[in-house]
C-alpha positions as CSV (number, residue, x, y, z in Angstrom):
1,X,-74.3,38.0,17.7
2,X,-77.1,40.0,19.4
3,X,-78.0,38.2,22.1
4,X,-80.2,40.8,23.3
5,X,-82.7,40.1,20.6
6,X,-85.4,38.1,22.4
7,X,-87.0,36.8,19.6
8,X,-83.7,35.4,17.8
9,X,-82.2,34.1,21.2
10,X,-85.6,33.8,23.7
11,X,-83.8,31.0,25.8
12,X,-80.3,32.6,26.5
13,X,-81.2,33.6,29.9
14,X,-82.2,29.8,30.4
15,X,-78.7,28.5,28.7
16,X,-76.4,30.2,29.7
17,X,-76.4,30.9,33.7
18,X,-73.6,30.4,36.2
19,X,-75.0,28.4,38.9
20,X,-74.0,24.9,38.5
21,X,-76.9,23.7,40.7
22,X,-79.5,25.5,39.2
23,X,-80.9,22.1,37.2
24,X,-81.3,24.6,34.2
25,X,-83.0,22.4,31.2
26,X,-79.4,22.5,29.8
27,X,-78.0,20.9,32.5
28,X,-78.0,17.3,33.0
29,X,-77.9,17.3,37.2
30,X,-77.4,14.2,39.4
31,X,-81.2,14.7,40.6
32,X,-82.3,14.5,36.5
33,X,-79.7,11.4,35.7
34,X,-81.6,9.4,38.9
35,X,-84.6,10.7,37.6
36,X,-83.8,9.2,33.8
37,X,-82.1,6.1,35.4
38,X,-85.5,5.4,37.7
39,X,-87.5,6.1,34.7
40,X,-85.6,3.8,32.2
41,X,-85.8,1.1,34.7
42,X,-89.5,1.3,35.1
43,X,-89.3,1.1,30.9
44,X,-88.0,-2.3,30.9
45,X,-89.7,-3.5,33.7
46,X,-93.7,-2.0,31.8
47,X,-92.1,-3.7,28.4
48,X,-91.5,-6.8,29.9
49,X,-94.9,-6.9,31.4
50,X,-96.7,-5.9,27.8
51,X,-97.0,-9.0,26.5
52,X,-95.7,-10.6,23.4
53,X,-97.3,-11.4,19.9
54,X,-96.1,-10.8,16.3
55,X,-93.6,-8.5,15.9
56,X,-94.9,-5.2,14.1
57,X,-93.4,-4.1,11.1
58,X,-93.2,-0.4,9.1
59,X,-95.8,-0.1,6.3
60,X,-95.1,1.6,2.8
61,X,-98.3,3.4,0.8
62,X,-99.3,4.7,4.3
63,X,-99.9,8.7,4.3
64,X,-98.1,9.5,7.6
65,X,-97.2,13.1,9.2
66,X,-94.8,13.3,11.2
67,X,-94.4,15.9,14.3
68,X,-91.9,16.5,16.5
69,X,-92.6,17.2,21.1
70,X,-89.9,19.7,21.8
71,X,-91.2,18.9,25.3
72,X,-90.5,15.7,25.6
73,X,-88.4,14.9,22.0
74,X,-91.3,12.6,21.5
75,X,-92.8,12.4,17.4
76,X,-96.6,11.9,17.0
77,X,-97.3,10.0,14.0
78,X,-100.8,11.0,12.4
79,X,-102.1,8.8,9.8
80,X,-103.1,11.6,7.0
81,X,-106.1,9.7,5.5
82,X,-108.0,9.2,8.5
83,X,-106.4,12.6,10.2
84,X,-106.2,10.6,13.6
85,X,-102.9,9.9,15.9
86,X,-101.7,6.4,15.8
87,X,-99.3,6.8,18.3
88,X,-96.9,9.2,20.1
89,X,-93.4,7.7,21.0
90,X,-90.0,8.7,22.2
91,X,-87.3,9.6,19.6
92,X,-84.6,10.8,21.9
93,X,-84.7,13.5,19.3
94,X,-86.6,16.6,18.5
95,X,-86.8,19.7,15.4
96,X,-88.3,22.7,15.1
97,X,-87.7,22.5,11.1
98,X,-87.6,19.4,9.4
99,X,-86.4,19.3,5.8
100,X,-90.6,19.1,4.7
101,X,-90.7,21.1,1.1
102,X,-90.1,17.8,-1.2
103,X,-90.4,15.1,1.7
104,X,-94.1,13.8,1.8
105,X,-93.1,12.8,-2.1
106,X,-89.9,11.3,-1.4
107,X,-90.0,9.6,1.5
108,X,-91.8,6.7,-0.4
109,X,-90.6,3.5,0.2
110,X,-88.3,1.8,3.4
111,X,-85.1,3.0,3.8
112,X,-85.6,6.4,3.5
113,X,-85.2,9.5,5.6
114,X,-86.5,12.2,7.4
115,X,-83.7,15.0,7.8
116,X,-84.1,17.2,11.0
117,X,-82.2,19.9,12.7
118,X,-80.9,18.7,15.8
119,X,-78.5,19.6,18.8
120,X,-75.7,21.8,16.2
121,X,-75.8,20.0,13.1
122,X,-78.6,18.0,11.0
123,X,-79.5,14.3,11.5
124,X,-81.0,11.6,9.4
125,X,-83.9,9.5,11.0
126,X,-84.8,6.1,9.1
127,X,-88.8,6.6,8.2
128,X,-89.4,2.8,9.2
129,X,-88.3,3.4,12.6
130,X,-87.3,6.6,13.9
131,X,-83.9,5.6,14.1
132,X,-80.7,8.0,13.5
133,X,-78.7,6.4,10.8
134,X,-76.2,10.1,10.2
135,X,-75.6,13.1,11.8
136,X,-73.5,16.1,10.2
137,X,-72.0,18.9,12.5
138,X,-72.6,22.0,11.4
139,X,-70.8,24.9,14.1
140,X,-73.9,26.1,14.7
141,X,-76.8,25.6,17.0
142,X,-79.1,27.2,14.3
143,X,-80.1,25.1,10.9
144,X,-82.3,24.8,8.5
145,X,-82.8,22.2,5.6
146,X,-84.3,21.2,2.5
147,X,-83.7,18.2,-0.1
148,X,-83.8,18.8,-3.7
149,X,-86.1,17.5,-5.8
150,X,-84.7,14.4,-6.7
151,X,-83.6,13.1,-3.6
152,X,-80.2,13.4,-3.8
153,X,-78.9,16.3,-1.9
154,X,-79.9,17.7,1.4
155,X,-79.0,21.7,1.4
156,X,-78.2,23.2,4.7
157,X,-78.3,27.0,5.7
158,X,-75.9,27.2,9.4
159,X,-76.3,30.3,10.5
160,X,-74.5,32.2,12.7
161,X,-71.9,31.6,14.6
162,X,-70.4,29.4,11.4
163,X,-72.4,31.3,8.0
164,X,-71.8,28.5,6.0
165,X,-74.3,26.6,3.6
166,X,-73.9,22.6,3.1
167,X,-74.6,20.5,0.4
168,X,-75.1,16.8,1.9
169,X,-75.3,13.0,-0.2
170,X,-78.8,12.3,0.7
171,X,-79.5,9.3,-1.1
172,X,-79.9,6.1,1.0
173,X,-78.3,4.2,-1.9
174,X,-75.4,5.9,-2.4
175,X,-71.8,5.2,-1.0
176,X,-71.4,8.7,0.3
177,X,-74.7,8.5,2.1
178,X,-74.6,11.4,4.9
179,X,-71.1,12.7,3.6
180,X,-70.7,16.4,3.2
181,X,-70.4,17.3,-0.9
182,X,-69.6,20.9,-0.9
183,X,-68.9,23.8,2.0
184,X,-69.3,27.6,1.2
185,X,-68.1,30.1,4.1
186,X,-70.1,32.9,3.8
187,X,-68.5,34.6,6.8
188,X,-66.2,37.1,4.3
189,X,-69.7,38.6,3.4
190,X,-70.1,40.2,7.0
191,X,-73.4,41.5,8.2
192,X,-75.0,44.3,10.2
193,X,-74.4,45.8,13.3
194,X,-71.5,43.8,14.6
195,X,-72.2,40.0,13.1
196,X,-69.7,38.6,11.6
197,X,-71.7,36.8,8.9
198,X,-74.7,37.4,6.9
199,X,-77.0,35.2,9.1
200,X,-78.3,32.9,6.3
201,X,-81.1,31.9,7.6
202,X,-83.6,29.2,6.1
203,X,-83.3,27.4,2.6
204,X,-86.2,26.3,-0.1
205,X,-85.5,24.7,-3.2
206,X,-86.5,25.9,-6.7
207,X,-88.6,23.1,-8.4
208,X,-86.4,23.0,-10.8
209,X,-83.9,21.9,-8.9
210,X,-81.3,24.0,-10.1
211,X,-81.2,26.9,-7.5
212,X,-82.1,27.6,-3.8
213,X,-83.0,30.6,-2.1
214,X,-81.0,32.1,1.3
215,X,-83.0,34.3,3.0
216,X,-79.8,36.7,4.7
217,X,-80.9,37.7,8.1
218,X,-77.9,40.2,8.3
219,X,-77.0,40.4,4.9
220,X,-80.3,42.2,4.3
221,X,-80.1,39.9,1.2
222,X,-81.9,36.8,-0.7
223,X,-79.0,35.2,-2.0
224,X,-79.1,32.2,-4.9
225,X,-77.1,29.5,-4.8
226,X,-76.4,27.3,-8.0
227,X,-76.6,24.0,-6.0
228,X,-74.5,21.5,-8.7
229,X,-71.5,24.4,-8.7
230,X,-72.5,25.4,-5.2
231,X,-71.2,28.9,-5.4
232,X,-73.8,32.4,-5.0
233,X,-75.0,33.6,-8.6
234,X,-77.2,36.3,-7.6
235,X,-77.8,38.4,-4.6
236,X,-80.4,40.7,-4.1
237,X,-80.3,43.6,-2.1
238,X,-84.0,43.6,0.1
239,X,-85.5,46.7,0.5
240,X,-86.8,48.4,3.8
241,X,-90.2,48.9,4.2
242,X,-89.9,51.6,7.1
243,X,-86.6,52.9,9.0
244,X,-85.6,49.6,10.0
245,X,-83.9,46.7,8.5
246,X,-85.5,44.3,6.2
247,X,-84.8,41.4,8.5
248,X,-85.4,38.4,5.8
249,X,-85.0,35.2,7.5
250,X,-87.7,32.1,6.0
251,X,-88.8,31.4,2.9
252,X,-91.1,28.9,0.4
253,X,-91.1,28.5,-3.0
254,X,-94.0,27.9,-5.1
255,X,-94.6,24.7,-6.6
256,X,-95.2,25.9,-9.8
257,X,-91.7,27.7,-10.0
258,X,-93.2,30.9,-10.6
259,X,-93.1,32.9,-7.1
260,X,-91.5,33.1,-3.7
261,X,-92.5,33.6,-0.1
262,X,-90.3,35.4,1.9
263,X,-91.0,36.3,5.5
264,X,-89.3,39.7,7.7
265,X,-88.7,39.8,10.9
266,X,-89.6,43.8,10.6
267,X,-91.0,46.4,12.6
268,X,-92.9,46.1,14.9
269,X,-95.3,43.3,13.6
270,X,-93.1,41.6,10.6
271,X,-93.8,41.8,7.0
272,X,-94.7,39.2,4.0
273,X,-92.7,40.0,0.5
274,X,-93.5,37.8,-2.6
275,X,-91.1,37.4,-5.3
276,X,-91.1,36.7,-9.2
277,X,-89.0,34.0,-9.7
278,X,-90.3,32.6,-13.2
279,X,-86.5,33.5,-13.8
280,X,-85.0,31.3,-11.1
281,X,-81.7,33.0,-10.8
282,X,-83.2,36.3,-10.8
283,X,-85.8,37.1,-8.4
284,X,-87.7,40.2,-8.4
285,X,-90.1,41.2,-5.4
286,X,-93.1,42.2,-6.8
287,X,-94.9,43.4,-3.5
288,X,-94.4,43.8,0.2
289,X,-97.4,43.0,2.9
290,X,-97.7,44.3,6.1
291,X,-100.1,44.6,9.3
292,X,-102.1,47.5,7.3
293,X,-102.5,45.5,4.4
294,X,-104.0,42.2,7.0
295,X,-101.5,40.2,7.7
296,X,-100.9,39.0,11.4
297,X,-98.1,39.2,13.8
298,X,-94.6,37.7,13.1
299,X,-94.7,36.2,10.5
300,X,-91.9,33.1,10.4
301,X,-92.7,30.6,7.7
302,X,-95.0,29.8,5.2
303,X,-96.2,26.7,2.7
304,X,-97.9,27.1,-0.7
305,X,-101.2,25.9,-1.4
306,X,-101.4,22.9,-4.0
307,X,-102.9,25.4,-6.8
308,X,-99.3,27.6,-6.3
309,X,-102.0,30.4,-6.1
310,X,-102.5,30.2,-2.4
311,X,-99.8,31.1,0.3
312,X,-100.0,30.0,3.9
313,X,-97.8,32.3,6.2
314,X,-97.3,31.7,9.9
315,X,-98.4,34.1,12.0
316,X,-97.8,32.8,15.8
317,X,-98.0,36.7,17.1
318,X,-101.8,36.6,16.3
319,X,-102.0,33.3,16.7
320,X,-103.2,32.4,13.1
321,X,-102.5,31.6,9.7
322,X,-102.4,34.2,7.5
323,X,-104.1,33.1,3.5
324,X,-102.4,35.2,0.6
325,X,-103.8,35.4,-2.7
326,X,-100.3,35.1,-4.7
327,X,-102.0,36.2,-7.6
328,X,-103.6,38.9,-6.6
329,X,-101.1,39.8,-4.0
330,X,-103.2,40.5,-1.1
331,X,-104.2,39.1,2.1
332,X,-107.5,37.1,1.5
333,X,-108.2,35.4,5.4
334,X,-106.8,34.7,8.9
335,X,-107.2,31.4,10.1
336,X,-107.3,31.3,13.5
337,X,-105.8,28.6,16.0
338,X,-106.4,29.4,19.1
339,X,-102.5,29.3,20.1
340,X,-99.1,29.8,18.2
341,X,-98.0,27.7,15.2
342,X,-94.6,28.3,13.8
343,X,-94.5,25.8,10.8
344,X,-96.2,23.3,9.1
345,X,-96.4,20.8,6.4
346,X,-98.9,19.3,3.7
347,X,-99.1,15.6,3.9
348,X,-98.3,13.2,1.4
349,X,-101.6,14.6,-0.9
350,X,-101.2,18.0,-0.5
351,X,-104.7,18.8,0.1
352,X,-104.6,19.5,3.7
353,X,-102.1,21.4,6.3
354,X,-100.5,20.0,9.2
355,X,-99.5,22.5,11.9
356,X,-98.7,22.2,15.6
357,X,-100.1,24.5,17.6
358,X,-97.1,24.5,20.2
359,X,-99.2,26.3,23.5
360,X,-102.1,24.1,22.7
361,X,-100.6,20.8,22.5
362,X,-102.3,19.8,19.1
363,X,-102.2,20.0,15.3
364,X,-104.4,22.0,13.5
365,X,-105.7,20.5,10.2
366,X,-106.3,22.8,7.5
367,X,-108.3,21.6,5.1
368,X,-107.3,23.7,1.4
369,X,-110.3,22.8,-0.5
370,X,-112.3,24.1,2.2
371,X,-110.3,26.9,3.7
372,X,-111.0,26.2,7.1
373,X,-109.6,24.0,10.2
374,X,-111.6,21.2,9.5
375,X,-109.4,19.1,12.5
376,X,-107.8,19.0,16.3
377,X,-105.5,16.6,16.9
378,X,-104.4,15.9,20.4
379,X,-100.2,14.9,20.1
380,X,-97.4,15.3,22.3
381,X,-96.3,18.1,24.7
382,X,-95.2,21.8,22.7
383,X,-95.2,20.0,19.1
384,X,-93.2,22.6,16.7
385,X,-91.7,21.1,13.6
386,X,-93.4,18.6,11.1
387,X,-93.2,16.4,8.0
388,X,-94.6,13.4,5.8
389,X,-94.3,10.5,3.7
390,X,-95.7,7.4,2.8
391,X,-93.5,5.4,5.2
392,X,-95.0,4.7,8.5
393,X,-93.0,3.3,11.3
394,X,-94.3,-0.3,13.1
395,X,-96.4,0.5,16.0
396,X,-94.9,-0.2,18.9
397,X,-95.9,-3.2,20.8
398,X,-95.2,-1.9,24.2
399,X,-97.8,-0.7,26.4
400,X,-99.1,2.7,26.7
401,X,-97.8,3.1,30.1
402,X,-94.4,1.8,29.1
403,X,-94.6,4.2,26.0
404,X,-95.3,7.4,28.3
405,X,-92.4,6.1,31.1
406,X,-89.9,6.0,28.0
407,X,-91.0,9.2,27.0
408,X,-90.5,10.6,30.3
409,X,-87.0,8.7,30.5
410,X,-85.7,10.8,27.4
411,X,-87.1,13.8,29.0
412,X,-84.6,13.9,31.7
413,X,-82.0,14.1,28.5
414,X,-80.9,16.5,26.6
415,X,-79.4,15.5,24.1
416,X,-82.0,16.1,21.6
417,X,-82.1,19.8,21.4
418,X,-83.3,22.2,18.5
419,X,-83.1,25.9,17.7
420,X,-86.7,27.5,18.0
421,X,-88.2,30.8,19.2
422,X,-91.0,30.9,22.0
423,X,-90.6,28.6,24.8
424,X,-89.0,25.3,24.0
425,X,-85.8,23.5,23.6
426,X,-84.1,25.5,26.4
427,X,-80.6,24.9,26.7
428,X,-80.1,25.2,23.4
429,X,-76.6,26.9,22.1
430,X,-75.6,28.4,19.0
């Protein structure tokens, strides 16, 4: 592992010191556990004192987005119709990259999920509530994750130290709800320099739901994995653009099942490739986009338009949104946001773009039809990660006050942890 990359590992200086009485945000000191116990008290006591009435309850057919604080492990939960926030609360848990591809579709009725990465594993959070109902371990501190189509697996990329991929029982009704279905080590594949896997490093779903594609961040591979046999059937070989490494590492398939986004950590500024992958098992990169050809700075994930002719790629190192034309291949705008977004997702209706603009402290809307930000929302405290469905959790009936004083209470915990680059979830291990 290369831990003197500081965009792969920009909080090891923060995580891994030697002073025990430094109160590193990794650390849980007797000053912070006062500080939570203080704060929790002054929780029960604003409850208590916010009055009672009917008793709130989750709503299904409601277009909700979900985003997660990674200052605070608070979610903000924006009602997409009206694009305003109806509330932020304390989840005691945060993600920098929700499972999101399929989600706003499936998460449809009570008793489903949202999937997060969390801490060194992945964990289930019941949509009605915000509730952890599973958690899987993983070995590793860095995971990302994507259900299939129909609902019934959650696929898992763990990368390094453990370069293993998961395939997890993700339907609510079954018996094995949460149970891991099939394990493939990696690790014998190696990687470059001196890692000891390939890195795989993100995961998105063919819309067929037959194959997913690995981005290898040290394989210098995309790799396709048959997801009922769960073994590799292809890997590709990526190609350098300069004398550097490739660096693939996200990735988004197309709705339409005909290309796929893949984003490099490369050079100086990163690079853009899209893929043919009208034969899912056999991707073929049809061109490679760089800073000379428009696109902005680091480039880390993307989402595809609802036309599947329209690619929206993350560009937090220019502090924009970088529009491809997937047709035509080219860089067609730059959106910008006025700080850096690292992800995003479409609500339920795919017609507009959610992303958190982690320095700003909002979400910006981005409105496809239009092509614009049509939208500032004000949410929680370095919002990365986000997702949707048509399940909204009950409002809470406690006060405002009492709502920031819990909020403040999980702060002083860290227990809620998530892999991300920039400046958040410090303390955070692989």
């Amino acid at each position: 592992m290369n831990d003197a990359d500081p965009v792969l590992y920009p909080n090891t200086a923060d995580s891994t010191g030697d002073s025990p009485d430094a109160d590193r945000p990794g650390d849980i000191s007797r000053r912070r556990l006062l500080g939570a116990t203080a704060a929790a008290g002054a929780v029960a006591t604003a409850g208590c004192a916010s009055g009672g009435g009917e008793t709130p309850t989750p709503v299904e057919g409601a277009p909700t987005v979900f985003v997660f604080n990674t200052g605070d492990g608070s979610v903000s939960v924006i009602d997409a119709e009206s694009d305003e926030v109806v509330e932020t609360r304390a989840a005691g848990v945060t993600s920098s990259f929700p499972s999101n591809q399929f989600s706003p579709r499936l998460v449809d009725r009570l008793g489903e999920h949202l999937w997060v990465n969390a801490d060194r594993g992945v964990r289930a959070l019941a949509a009605d509530s915000l509730s952890e109902t599973t958690r899987v371990g993983t070995g590793s501190g860095a995971n990302w994750l994507e259900r299939t189509p129909d609902g019934a697996h959650l696929l898992v990329s763990a990368r390094e130290p453990a370069h293993t991929q998961y395939r997890i029982d993700a339907d609510p009704g079954s018996e094995s709800f949460g149970q891991v279905t099939a394990e493939l080590d990696r690790t014998p594949e190696g990687g470059r320099g001196g890692n000891d896997g390939p890195g795989p490093c993100d995961i998105t779903v063919h819309p067929d739901g037959d194959v997913a594609y690995v981005p290898d961040l040290f394989g210098e591979t995309l790799t396709v994995l048959d997801i009922e046999a769960f073994e590799v059937v292809t890997q590709v070989e990526v190609s350098r653009v300069g004398s550097g490494p490739a660096v693939p590492w996200m990735g988004t398939a197309a709705w339409d099942g005909e290309t796929l986004l893949v984003e490099h950590n490369e050079g100086a500024t990163g690079t853009e490739s899209l893929w043919d992958v009208s034969d899912p098992a056999e991707p073929r990169e049809r061109s490679r986009l760089t800073a000379a050809d428009g696109l902005g700075e680091r480039p880390l994930t993307s989402e595809v338009g609802p036309d599947s002719e329209t690619g929206y790629v993350f560009t937090p190192g220019s502090n924009d949104v970088t529009v491809v034309d997937l047709v035509a291949g080219e860089v067609r705008d730059r959106l910008p946001l006025g700080g850096s977004a690292f992800a995003g997702t479409w609500g339920p209706d795919r017609d507009r773009l959610y992303a958190p603009v982690q320095t700003e402290n909002e979400v910006a809307v981005i409105d496809h039809a239009a092509g614009e930000v049509t939208a500032r929302l004000a949410v929680g405290p370095q919002p990365y990660g986000a997702t949707a469905g048509t399940v909204r959790p009950a409002e809470r009936a406690a006060s405002e006050s009492a709502q920031a004083l819990e909020r403040l209470a999980f702060r002083h915990d860290d227990s809620g942890t998530t892999y991300c680059l920039d400046n958040c979830a410090c303390g955070h291990r692989l």
